[in-house]
C-alpha positions in Angstrom: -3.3 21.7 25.4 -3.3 20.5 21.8 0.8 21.1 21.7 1.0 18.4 24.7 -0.6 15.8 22.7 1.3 16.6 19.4 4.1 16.3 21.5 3.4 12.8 22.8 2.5 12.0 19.6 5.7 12.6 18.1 7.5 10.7 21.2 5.4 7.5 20.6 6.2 7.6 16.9 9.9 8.0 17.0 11.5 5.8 15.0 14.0 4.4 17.0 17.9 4.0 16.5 21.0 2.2 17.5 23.1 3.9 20.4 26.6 3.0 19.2 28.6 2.2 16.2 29.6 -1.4 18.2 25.8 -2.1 18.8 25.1 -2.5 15.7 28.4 -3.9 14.3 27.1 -6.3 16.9 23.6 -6.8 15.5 25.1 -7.3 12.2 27.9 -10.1 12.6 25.2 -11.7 14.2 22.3 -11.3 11.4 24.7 -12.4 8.7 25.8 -15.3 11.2 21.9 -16.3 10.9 22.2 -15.7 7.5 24.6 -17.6 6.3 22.1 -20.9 7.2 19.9 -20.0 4.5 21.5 -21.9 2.2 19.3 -21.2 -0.8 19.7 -17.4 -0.3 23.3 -17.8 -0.1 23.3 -19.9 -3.2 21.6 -17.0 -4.7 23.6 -14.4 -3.9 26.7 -16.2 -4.6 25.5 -16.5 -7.9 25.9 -13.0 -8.4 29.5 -12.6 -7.6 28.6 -9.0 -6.3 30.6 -6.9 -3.4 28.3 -4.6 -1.9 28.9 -1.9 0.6 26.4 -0.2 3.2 27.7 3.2 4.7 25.7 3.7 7.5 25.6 6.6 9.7 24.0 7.7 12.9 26.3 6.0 14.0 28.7 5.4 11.7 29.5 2.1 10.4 30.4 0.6 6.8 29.8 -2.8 6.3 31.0 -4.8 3.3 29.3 -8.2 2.2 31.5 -9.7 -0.4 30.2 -12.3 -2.7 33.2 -12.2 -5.2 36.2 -13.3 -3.2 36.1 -16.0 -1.2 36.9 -15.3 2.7 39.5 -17.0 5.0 37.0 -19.9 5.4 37.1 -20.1 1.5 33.3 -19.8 1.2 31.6 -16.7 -0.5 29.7 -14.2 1.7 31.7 -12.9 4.3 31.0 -9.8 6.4 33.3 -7.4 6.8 33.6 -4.0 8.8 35.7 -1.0 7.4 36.8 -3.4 4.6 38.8 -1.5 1.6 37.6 -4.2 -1.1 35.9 -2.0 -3.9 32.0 -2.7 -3.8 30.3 -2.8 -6.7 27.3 -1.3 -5.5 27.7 1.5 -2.4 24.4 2.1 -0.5 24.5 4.8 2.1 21.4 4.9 4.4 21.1 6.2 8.1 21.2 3.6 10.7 17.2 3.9 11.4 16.4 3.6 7.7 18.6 0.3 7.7 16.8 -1.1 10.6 13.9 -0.5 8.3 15.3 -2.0 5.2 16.6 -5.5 6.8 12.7 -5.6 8.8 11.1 -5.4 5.3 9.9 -2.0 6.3 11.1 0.1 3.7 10.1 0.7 0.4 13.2 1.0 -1.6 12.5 2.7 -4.4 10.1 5.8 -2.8 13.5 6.1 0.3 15.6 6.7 -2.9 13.1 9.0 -4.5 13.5 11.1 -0.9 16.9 10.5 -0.8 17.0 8.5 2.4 18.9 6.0 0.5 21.9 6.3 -1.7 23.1 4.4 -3.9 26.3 4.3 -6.5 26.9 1.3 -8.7 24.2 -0.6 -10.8 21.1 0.4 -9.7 19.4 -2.2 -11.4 21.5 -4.8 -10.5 20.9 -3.5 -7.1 17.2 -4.0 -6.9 17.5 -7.0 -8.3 19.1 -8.8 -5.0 16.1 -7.7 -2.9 14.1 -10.3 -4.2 17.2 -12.8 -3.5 17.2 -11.8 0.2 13.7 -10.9 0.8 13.7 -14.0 3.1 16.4 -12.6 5.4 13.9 -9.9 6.4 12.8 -12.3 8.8 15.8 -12.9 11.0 16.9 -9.1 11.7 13.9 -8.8 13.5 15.1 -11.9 15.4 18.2 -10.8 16.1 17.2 -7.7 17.8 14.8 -9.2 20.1 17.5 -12.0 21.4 20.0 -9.0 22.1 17.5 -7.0 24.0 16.8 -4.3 21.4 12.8 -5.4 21.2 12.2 -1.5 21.3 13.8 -1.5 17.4 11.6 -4.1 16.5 9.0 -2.6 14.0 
């Protein structure tokens, strides 16, 4: 009897995740479309003249946001997939703990003390854009809801 309930219990508190690499590619052009409006953020960010890579699996996808060269629009901040511009900083993460991390939901520092984040490059340069784009937390949340995804929501 009591396995039945654990077992419930551990249905209702899966974390949930995206079902394809083109999902989420999706998700993302259109959170960094959003983005991009937040002009004091981007301000910010292009301040730091920093290339920064997320490797994301489960499912795969690697998605570069380069503040350093200027894209075909000329403006600072594109979005790339599979891009071969050499970040700066690489983070690797799994897809769910990046659904986390652009909700707010994640504490940074304890994921990389279990190793649920990865990072190579500056660490410290690193932590220091999450207070730069702390206020894009708010719009991934958004962006999940107007594409039907309400059950990633956390």
């Amino acid at each position: 009897m009591y396995r039945g309930k654990y077992s419930v219990f551990l249905l209702v508190n899966e974390v949930p995740y995206f079902e394809s690499s083109e999902q989420l590619k999706d998700v993302f052009e259109e959170f960094w479309k959003r983005a991009r409006q937040n002009e004091e953020v981007m301000k910010k960010l292009a301040k730091s003249g920093i290339v920064v890579r997320f490797d994301i699996d489960q499912p795969e996808v690697h998605v570069t946001i380069d503040f350093k060269n200027p894209g075909p629009d000329g403006d600072l901040g594109t979005l790339a997939f599979d891009s071969d511009v050499e970040p700066e900083i690489a983070v690797w993460s799994t897809s769910e703990t990046t659904n986390k991390f652009w909700q707010g939901k994640l504490n940074t520092t304890i994921a990389m003390a279990k190793r649920e984040v990865k990072m190579d490059g500056s660490i410290p340069k690193a932590l220091g854009l999450l207070s730069k784009i702390k206020p894009l937390f708010d719009i991934f949340p958004e962006v999940l809801r107007d594409k039907g995804l309400d059950h990633m929501v956390l």
